[in-house]
N, C-alpha and C positions, 0 to 999 in steps of 0.2 A: 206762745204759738198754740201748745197744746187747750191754756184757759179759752183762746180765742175760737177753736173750733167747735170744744163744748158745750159753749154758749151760743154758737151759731148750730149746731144740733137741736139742741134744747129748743130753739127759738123754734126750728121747723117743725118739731115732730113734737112738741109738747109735755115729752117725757120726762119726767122727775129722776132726780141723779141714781146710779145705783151701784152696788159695791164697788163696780166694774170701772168707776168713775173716775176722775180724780189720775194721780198718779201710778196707779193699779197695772193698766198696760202696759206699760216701760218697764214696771219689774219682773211683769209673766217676761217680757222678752228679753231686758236682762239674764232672768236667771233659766231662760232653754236657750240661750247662749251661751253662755256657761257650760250647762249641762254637757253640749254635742263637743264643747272643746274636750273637756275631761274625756270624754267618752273614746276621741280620737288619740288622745295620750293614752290610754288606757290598753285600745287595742294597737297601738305599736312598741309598747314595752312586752307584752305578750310576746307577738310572734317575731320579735329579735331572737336571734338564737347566737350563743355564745359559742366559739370555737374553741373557747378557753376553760378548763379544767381544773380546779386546784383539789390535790389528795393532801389533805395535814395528817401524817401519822403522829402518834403521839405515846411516848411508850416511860412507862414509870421508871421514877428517879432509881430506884431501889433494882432494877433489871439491867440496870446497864453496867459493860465488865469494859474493867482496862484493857487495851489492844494490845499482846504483849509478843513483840518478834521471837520469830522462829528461829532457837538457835543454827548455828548456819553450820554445825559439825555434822547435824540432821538434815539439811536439805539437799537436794539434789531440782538442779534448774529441769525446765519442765518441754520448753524450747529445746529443740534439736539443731546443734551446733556443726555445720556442715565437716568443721575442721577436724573433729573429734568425733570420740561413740563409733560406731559400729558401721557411719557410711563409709568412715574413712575404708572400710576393707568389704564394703558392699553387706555390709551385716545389719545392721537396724536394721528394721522395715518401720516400728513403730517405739516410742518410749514416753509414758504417760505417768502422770501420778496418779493413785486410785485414791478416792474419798469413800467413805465408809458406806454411801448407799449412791447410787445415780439414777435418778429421778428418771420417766417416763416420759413426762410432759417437759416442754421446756419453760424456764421461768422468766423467757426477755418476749415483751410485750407486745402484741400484733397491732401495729398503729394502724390497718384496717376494722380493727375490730371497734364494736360503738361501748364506750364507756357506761354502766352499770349502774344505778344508785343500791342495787343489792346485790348480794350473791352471798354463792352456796360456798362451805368450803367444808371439805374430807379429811380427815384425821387421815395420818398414814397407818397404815394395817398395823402397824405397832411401832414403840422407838424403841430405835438400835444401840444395842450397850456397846459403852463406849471400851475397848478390851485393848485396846493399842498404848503402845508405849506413850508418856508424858512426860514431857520435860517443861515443870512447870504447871503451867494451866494448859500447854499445851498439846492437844493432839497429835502423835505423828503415826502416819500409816505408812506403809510403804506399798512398794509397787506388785501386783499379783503376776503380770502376763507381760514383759519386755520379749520381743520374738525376734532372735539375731540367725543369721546364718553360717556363725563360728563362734568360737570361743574367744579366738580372736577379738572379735566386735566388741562381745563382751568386756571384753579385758579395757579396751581405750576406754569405753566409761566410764568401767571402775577407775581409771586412774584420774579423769575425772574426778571423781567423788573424792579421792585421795587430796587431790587440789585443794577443795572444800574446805574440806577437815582443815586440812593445814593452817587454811586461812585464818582459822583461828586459833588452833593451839596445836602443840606437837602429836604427833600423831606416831600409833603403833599396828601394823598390818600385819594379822597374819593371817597367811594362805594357807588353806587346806586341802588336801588333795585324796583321793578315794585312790587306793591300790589297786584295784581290780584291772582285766587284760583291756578291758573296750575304752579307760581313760588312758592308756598306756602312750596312744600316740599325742591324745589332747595334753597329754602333759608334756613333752616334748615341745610342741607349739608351743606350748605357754610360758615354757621357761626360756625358749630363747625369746619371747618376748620382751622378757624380763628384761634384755636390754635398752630396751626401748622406753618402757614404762621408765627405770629410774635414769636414763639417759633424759629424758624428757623433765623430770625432776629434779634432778642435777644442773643440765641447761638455766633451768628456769632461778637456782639457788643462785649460781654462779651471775648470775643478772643482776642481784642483788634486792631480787624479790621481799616485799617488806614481808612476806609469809615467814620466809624462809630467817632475814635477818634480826627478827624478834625475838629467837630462842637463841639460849645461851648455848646450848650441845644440843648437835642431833636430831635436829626436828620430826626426822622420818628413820620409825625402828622398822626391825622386820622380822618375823619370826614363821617357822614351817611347821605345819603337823601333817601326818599321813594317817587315814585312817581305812582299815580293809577289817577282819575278823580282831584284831589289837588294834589300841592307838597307840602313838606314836610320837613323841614331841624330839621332833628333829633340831630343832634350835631352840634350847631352855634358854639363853640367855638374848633377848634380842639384839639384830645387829643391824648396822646399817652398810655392812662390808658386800657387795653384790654378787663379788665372787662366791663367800662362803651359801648365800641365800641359792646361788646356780646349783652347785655342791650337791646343798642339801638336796634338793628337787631332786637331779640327776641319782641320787642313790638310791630311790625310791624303787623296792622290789616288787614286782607281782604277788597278788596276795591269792591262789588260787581256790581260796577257800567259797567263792562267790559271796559271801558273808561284807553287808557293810554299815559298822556303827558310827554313821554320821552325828548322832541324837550326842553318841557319848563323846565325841571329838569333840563336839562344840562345845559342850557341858566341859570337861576337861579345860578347853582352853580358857574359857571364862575364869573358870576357878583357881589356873594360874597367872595371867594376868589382869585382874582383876584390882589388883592394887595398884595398879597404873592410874586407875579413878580416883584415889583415893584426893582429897579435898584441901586445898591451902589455906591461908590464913584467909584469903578473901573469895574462899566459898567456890574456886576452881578447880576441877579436876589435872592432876597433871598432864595427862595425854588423852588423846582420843583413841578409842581401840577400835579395831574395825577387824571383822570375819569376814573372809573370802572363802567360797566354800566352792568345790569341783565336782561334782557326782551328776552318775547316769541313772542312777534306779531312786526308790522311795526312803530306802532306809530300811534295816532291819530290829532296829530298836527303837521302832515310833513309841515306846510306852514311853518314852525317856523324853517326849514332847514338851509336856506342859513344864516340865523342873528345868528343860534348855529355856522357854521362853520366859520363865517367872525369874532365872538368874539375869539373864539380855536384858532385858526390861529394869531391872534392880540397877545395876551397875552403866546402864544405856549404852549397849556393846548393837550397834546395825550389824545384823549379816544380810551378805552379799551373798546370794546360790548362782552357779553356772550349772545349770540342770537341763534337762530335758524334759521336750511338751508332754504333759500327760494325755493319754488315749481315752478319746471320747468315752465316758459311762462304764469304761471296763478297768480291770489290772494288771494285764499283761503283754508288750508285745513283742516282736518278733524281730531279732537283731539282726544282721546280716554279716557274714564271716566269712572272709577270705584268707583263704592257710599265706600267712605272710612268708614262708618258705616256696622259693619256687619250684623246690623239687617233688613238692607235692603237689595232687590234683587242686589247681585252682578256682573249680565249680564255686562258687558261693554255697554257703550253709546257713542255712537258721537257726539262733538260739532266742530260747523263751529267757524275758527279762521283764522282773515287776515296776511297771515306769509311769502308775496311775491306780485310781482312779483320781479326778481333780475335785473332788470334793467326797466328805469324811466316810459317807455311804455313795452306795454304786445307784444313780435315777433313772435308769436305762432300764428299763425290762429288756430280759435276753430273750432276742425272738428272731430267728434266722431267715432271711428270705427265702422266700419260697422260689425253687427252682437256682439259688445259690450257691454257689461254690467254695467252702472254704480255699481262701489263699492258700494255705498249708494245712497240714490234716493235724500237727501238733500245738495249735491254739488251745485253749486249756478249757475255754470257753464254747467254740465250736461258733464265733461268732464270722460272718461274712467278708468284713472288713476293719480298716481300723482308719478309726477319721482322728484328725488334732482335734483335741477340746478348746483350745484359744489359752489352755491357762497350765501351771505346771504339777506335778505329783502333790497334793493337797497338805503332808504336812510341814514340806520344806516351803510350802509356800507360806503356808501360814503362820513358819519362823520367820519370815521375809516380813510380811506384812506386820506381823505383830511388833517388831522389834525398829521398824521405821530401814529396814534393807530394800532389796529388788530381789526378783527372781528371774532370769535370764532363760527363758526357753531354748535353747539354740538345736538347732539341726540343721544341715547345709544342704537340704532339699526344700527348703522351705519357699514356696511360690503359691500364694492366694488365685492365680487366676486357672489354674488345671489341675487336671489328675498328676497323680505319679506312680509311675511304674516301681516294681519292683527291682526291672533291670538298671533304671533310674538312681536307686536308694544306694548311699554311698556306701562303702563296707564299716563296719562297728556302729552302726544306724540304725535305728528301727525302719520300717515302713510305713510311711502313714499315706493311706492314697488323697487326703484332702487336706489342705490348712485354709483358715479360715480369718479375716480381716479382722487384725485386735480393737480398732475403734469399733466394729459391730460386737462381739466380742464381748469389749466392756459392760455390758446392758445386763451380762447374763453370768459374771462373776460369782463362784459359789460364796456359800458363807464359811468366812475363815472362823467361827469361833470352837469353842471349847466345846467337849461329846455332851454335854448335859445342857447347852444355850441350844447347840441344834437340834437334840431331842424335844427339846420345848419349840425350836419355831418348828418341826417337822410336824407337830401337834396343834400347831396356829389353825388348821385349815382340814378337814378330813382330805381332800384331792391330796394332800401333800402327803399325810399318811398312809393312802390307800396307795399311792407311790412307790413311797421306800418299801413298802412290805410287798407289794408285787418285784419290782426288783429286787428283793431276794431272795425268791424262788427259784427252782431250777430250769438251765435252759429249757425252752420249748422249740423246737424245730418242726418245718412244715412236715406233712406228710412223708415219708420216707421214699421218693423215686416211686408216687403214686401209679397206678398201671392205668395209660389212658386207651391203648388199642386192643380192641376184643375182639377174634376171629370170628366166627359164627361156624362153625361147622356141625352143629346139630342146634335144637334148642335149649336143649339137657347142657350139653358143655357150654354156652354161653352163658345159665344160669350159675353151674357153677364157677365159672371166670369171674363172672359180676359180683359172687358172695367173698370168693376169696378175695378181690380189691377193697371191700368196702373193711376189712380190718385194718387195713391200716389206718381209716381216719378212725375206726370205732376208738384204737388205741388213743389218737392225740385229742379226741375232742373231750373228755374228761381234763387232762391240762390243760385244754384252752379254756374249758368252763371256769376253773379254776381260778385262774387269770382274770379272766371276765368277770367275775362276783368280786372276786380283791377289789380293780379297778371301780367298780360300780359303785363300792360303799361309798366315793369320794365327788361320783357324779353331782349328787345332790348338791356340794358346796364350793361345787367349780366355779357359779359365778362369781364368791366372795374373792377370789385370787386376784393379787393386784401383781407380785414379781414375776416378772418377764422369765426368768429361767423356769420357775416352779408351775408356769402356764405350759410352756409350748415342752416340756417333759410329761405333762400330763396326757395333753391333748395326740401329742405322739402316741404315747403306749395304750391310751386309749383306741384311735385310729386302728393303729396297727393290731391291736389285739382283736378287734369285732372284724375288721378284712379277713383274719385269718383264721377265725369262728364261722363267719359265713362262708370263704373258699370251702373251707373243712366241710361242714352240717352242708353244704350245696350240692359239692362232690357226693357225701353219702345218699342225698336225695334224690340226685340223679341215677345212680345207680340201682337204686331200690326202685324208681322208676321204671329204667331199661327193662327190670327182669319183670315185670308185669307183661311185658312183651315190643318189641319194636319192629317196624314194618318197614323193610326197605322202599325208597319211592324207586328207584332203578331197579327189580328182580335181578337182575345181573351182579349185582354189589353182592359182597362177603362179610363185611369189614364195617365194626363199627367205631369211630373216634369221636373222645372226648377231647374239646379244646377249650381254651378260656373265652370266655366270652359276657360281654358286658350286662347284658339281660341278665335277669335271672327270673326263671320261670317255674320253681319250684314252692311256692309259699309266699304268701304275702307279709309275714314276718321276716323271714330270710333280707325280704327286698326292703323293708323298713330298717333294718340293721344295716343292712349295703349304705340305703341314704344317711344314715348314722355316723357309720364310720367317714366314709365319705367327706362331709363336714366337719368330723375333727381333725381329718388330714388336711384339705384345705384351707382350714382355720390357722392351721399351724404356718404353710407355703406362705398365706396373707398375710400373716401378723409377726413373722418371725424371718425374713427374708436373709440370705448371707449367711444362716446358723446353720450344725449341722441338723437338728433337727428339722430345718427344711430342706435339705436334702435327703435325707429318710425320708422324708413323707413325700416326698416328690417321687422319690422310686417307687414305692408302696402303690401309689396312685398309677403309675404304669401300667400295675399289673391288673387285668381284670379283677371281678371280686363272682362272678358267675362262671358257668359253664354252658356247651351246646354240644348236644349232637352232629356229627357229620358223616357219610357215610363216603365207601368207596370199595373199588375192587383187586383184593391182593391175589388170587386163583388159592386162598386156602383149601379148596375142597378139588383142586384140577390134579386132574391125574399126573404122578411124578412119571419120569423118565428115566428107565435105567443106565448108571451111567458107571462105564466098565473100569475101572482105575488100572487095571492093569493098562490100558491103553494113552495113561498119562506118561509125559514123559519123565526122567529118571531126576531124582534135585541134583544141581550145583554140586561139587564135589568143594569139600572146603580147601579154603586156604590156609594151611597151616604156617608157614611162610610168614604171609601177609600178615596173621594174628599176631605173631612176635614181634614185627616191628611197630605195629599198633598199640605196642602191650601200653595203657592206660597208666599214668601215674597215681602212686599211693593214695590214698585218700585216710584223712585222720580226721576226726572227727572236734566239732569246738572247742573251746575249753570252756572253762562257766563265767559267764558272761557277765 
């Protein structure tokens, strides 16, 4: 057909054949058919878009480790068992296992978010040595902050953990107890406890428990120590007799020495049951040994630290602390005491007791509110308040944690959502007006290790240096009862009103400079800071410290102000006052430090919410950081009126009578606490 038409072309037009001739056509259109097909494949395998992701990790033969179970005389379940622990008696509030660092960001995957072909990824500001007990390959930590509200609470856990143990081989417990007058009643509780715990133990034997029917004698020993200014081993030979273990507790005297070597108690009992570990033919310890420890304060023989953890650690002895919360940033607080005789006055009394700080140096700059009231005037400190840290006296915790034990914060005031009074705070307690949610809490865990690993992280970072060395200076407190109202009665005596108030800031504002240049050095490498606790401790005693630089340097500028002269707008006024006020209108420096600070309080409220450090900074922030004039009219210059006292009437004649049967009950003073 196609020969037929090209020869009927030809024929009309006369033309001679030419490239184009011939079979030429069919293949130009062949092959841009072709072309447009490809072209349409082409642009739909493009804009297909796949929902579908594949990650192949791939990680060398030579990196990969056996997964080796957790002995289980070491573990402690991590779940809150309603039956048992501390709710059984309204005690838990929280119990958590701590892992050796807790990450910032979280690491489970936002299936909003759009998958990557690159990314960035940050080294951690450094790795964490690994300092915890090993059994094996493996790490064990223990717990820093369990927050019960008895001892009580405490105790069902532990028995708990006793269970544990058991499960796998015989086990040997001994409890230790702190002599001193303020453990005097928790020891009482805790030994008639004791019926319960091995009644509960006993039950479970008699059941025919394979824990219990596996050992040939005795599964569960028991053994006492007391320790106050001496130790004390009340039961050398362990027993498993409940009566003699009651016995022992019960003869436990008051130690009134206030002296307590907990360090050597522990150390002691290691070194004589220590052969309980010793090793059978198939590589088994014979018993488990477990420390249970009972104290209110820090310990008086912390040097005795590192030699109790390095023996626990050797022989893998967990202790178990029932202690109390350490006081935010400081070392002291305030016990409360009531004469258990009722024939004496029953006022409550305070005694000072060293129950903190929760980590090895104090991160707190001491810096007292301005316009504050010490709770008591014999704080040692001179500090405002005392808030819970979340975590316990730093080196019984850090016998907890290193050794794979818990630390048991307890206090039976303890409520996260309010204040607490004083009249609140039960007797043999300290006070603490805030506690604080241990899941927030956890983020901000000191570091448990040894003085020479933290001098080295306190040197990771200048902020964190410029830190520690400002909290160790001495308290700074606001101006002393500043004098804000000034008479006017001449212009000579308001001048000098106005020079004699300005010594008092002359006094503080050298120690606040002071402060300020420490803190300053560390400005520079605040942003490098990645931990959560080492942040919002900076950015506080930063905050607070330029707030009360600027009040200070405000107040004096003001003053020096006034006396250039001030003009009443009412002629009628006398009376000039100084009040706080948000402006500040003295310097354009002043007000660039205000917005300074400012932001580093805020920074803290933002980024640190639930802690106490945002609670500091939230107060702080209350208070202005300026001053204003106000005037008004007191008649300091109005003429007095003579006024004849003779013409007053004669006092009350006493009642003698009445005083006797009033007469006041004795009052004897603490004992040491």
């Amino acid at each position: 057909m196609i020969e037929k038409l090209r020869t009927w072309w030809q024929c009309r037009t006369g033309e001679e054949e030419t490239p184009f001739d011939g079979d030429t056509p069919a293949w130009f259109v062949s092959l841009l058919f072709h072309l447009v097909a490809m072209a349409l494949v082409t642009v739909l395998l493009v804009n297909y878009e796949s929902n579908q992701v594949t990650l192949t990790l791939t990680t060398p033969e030579d990196e990969l480790e056996e997964f080796v179970d957790l002995p289980e005389e070491f573990y402690f379940d991590t779940e809150v068992n309603e039956d048992i622990g501390a709710n059984s008696v309204r005690g838990t509030e929280v119990a958590f296992a701590e892992a050796p660092e807790i990450s910032e960001i979280s690491a489970i995957p936002n299936p909003d978010m759009p998958v990557s072909v690159e990314g960035i990824f940050e080294l951690q500001e450094e790795i964490t040595q690994a300092t915890a007990l090993h059994v094996g390959d493996i790490l064990v930590k223990g717990a820093a902050g369990v927050g019960t509200t008895g001892a009580v609470g405490a105790i069902d856990r532990i028995t708990h953990e006793i269970l544990l143990s058991l499960e796998k081989r015989k086990t040997l417990v001994v409890w230790l107890f702190d002599e001193s007058g303020s453990l005097e009643r928790q020891r009482k509780e805790i030994n008639t406890r004791f019926d319960r715990i091995y009644e509960e133990l006993g039950v479970i034997e008699a059941s025919g428990n394979p824990e219990f029917s596996r050992h040939e004698d005795k599964p569960l020993l028991t053994s006492v120590v007391s320790f106050g200014e001496n130790v004390s081993l009340l039961i050398p030979k362990p027993t498993d007799n409940l009566g003699e273990i009651k016995d022992s507790v019960a003869s436990i005297q008051r130690d009134e020495s206030g002296v307590e070597r907990v360090f050597s108690a522990v150390y002691m009992a290691a070194e004589k049951f220590r052969s309980y570990r010793k090793r059978d033919e198939a590589g088994e310890p014979e018993r488990n040994v477990m420390f249970v420890v009972f104290s209110d304060e820090v310990g008086d023989d912390q040097e005795g630290l590192e030699q109790t953890i390095q023996i626990c650690r050797r022989y893998q002895l967990p202790t178990y602390v029932v202690g109390v919360p350490a006081p935010f940033g400081r070392k002291q607080t305030l016990v409360k005491w009531v004469d258990p005789d009722p024939e004496y006055d029953q006022r409550p009394q305070w005694g000072q007791v060293t129950q903190g700080p929760e980590s090895l140096y104090q991160e707190r700059v001491k810096l007292r509110f301005r316009g504050g009231r010490d709770s008591l005037a014999i704080y040692g400190d001179r500090e405002s308040e005392v808030l819970d840290s979340g975590f316990g006296p730093f080196a019984l915790t850090r016998l907890c944690v290193e050794t794979g034990g818990i630390y048991f914060t307890v206090h039976p005031n303890r409520n996260v959502n309010r204040e607490i009074s004083r009249r609140e705070t039960a007797a043999l307690s300290a006070h603490f007006s805030r506690f604080f949610d241990p899941q927030v809490m956890r983020r901000y865990r000191p570091d448990y290790v040894s003085a020479a690993e933290y001098e080295r992280r306190v040197m990771h970072t200048k902020s964190r240096a410029a830190l520690v060395q400002a909290a160790k200076m001495a308290m700074v407190e606001p101006m002393d009862a500043p004098r804000t109202r000034f008479e006017k009665e001449s212009e000579a005596d308001l001048a000098n009103k106005l020079t004699e108030a300005q010594k008092s800031a002359a006094k503080l504002e050298p120690k606040i400079q002071k402060l300020y240049d420490t803190l300053k050095l560390g400005e520079s490498d605040r942003g490098h800071e990645s931990i959560p606790r080492w942040k919002a401790g900076y950015d506080l005693a930063m905050g607070r410290v330029m707030a009360t630089k600027v009040r200070t340097e405000t107040y004096n500028a003001m003053l020096a102000q006034a006396k250039q002269g001030l003009k009443f707008q009412n002629e009628k006024n006398d009376t000039w006052t100084l009040k706080p006020a948000n402006s500040i209108t003295v310097g354009s420096q002043l007000s660039k430090m205000a917005d300074r600070a400012e932001m580093y309080l805020n920074r803290v409220v933002d980024e640190h919410p639930g802690t106490p450090w945002a609670l500091l900074a939230q107060r702080e922030l209350k208070s202005p950081l300026g001053w204003g004039w106000t005037e008004s009219y007191t008649g300091v210059n109005a003429p007095r009126e003579n006024i004849n006292s003779n013409d007053n009437p004669p006092p009350p004649g006493r009642n003698d009578e009445r005083r006797m049967l009033n007469k006041p009950k004795p009052r004897r003073p603490p004992p040491k606490l």
